[in-house]
N, C-alpha and C positions, 0 to 999 in steps of 0.2 A: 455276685461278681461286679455288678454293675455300681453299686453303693460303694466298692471298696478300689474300685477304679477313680470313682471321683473321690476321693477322699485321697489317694495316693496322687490323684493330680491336680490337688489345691494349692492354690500362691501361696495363701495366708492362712496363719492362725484361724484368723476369724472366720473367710471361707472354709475351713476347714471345721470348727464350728457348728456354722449354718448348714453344711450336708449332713453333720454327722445327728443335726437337732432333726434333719427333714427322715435322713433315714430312721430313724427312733419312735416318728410320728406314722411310719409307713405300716402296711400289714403284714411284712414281713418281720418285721422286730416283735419277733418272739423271746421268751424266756431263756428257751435254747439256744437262738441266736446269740442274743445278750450274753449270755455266759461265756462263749464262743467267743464273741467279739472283746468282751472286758477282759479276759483269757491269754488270749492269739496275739491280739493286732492293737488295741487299743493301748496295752501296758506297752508295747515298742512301737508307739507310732513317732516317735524320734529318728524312726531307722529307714520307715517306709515312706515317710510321707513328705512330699515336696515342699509341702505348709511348714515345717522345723528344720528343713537340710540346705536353706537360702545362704550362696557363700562357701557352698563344699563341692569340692570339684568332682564328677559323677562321671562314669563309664557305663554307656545304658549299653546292657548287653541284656536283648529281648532272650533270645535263643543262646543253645547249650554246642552252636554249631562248630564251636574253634576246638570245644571238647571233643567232639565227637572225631572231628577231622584229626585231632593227634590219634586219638584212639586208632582209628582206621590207620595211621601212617603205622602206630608201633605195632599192630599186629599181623598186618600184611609185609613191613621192610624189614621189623627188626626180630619177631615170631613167627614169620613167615607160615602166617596165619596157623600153627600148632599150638591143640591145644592140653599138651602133656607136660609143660616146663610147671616148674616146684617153682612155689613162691618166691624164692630164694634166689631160682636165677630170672624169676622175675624182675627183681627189684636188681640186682647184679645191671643186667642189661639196660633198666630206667636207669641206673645211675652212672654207668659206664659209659654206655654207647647212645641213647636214646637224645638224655639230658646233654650231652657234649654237641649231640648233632645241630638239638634244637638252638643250644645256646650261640653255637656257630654261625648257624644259617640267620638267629638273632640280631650277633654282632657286625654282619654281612649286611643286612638289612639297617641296620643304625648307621653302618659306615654311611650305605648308601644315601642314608637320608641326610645325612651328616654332607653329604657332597653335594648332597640338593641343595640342603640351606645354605649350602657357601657359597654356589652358584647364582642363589637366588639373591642373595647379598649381593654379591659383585651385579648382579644385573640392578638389583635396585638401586646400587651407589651410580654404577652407572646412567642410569633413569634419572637419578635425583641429580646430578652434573649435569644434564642433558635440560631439566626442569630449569634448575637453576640457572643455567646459562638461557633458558628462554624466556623466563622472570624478568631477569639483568635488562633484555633485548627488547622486552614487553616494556619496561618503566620505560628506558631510553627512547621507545617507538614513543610511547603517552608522553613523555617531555619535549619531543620535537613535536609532536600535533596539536599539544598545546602552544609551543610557541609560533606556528604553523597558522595557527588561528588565532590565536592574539593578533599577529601580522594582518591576517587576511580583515578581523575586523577593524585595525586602524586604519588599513589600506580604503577598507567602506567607507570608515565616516568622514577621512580624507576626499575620498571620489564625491560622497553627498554634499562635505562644507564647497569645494570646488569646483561641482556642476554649472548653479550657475553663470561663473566666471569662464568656463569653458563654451557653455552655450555663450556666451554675449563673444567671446573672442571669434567662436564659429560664425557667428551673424557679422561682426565687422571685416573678417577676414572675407564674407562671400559678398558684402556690401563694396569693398575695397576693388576684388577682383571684379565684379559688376563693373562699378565706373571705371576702373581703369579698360574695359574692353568699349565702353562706353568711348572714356577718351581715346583711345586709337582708331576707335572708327572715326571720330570727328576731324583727330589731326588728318585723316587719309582722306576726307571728305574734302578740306579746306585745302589743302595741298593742292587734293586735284583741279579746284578750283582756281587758285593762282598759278597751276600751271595751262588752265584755259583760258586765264585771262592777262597770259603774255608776261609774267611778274618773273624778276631774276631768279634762279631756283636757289643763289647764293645767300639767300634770307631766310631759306628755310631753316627749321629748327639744328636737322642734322649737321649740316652744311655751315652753322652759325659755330655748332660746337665745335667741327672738326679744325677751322677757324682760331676759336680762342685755342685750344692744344696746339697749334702751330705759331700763334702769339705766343704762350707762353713759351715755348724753346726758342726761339728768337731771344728772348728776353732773356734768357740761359745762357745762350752765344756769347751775349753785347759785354754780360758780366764779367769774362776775365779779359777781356781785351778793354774796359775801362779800367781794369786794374794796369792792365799790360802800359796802357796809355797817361796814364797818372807815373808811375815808373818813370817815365821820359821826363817827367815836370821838373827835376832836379839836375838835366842836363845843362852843362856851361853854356852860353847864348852863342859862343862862335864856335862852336862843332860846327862843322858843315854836313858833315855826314848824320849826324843826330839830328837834323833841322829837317834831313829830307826824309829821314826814315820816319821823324816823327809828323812829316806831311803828309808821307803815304797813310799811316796808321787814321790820321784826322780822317781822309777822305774815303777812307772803309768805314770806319765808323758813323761819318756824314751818310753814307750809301747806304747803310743796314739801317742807317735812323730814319732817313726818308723810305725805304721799305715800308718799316711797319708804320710811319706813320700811313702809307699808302692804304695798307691793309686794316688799318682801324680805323679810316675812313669809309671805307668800304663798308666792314660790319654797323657800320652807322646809319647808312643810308636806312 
């Protein structure tokens, strides 16, 4: 049993072959055997052996058990387990009622399965749209992280070419703020000083500029009333009334001129 087990479960020819050379060489390959074997099994090993039936689609059915179970079904449901029926209505009843029943509960069984597979279809098409749509979602994620990172490393080598320039702007801007706290301590130092040593405060820095801004709108004033005043230049010489108005006008003028010159004497000292 044990020789005709491997031989029924060889890939190949050839394995099939080498067990049958090894059982041949064994102490049971006898005469009898041999006959037995050339006989039986060896003339249809076409039929039994897995080594020549590569490519045939196979239903291993170890056990006689699906037999057995109809058995038991037709003589318990449909003999109701008697054992007096004539041949005749034996086969009556396998072909009438037994066969119709099985074939039924059959096609009952294929529908069924038949409504699995279309289920299982729809679930898989399902599945597969569900894939697919996460495929789509997947490339798209990879083509934004690739551009994501392209970005992020031009943004590096950008930050690397313009460190140093950033450090030298950080150093001048803290060199800048340095002296300039430098210089406000000194102007307040010197300030204080001319004003301990009696000096007008109209010299200081502040006081200089608020000064010039108040020069210059003066200078703003004087501008349309020199227009206004040129205007008069074309008047007849014996207006009388034009003569005085153009008097008054002179000695406004005369008066905002001595003003500032008063006040840019001043910023002079």
């Amino acid at each position: 049993m044990k020789w005709l087990m491997r031989l029924g479960q060889a890939n190949s020819p050839e394995t099939f072959d080498t067990v049958l050379c090894e059982f041949q060489q064994s102490a049971l390959w006898t005469n009898k055997v041999q006959r037995y074997m050339n006989n039986i099994w060896l003339t249809h090993k076409m039929r039994w052996s897995k080594a020549f039936r590569n490519g045939l689609v196979e239903i291993v059915a170890a056990t006689n058990n699906g037999i057995e179970s109809h058995h038991k079904v037709f003589k318990s449901k449909f003999l109701n387990r008697k054992t007096t029926h004539s041949l005749g209505t034996m086969l009556k009843i396998l072909t009438h009622e037994f066969f119709p029943s099985r074939l039924k509960i059959f096609l009952l069984a294929l529908q069924h399965l038949e409504d699995e597979i279309r289920k299982t279809e729809e679930s898989r098409r399902a599945q597969q749209k569900i894939l697919n749509n996460l495929i789509r979602k997947t490339k798209t994620a990879v083509l934004k992280y690739s551009a994501l990172k392209k970005a992020l490393e031009e943004l590096e080598r950008k930050n690397l070419e313009e460190q140093p320039e950033l450090e030298k702007h950080a150093r001048d801007t803290q060199f800048i703020r340095t002296k300039a706290k430098e210089y406000k301590s000194q102007v307040l130092k010197l300030e204080s000083v001319l004003k301990n040593s009696g000096a007008d405060s109209n010299i200081f820095h502040g006081n200089l500029v608020q000064r010039s801004e108040d020069l210059e709108k003066l200078k703003q004033e004087i501008i349309p009333m020199k227009k206004k005043l040129d205007s008069y230049h074309g008047l007849p010489p014996d207006a009388i009334q034009a003569h005085m108005r153009l008097d008054e006008i002179k000695d406004k003028v005369a008066s905002l001129e001595e003003e500032l010159t008063k006040k840019i004497d001043v910023m002079l000292v």
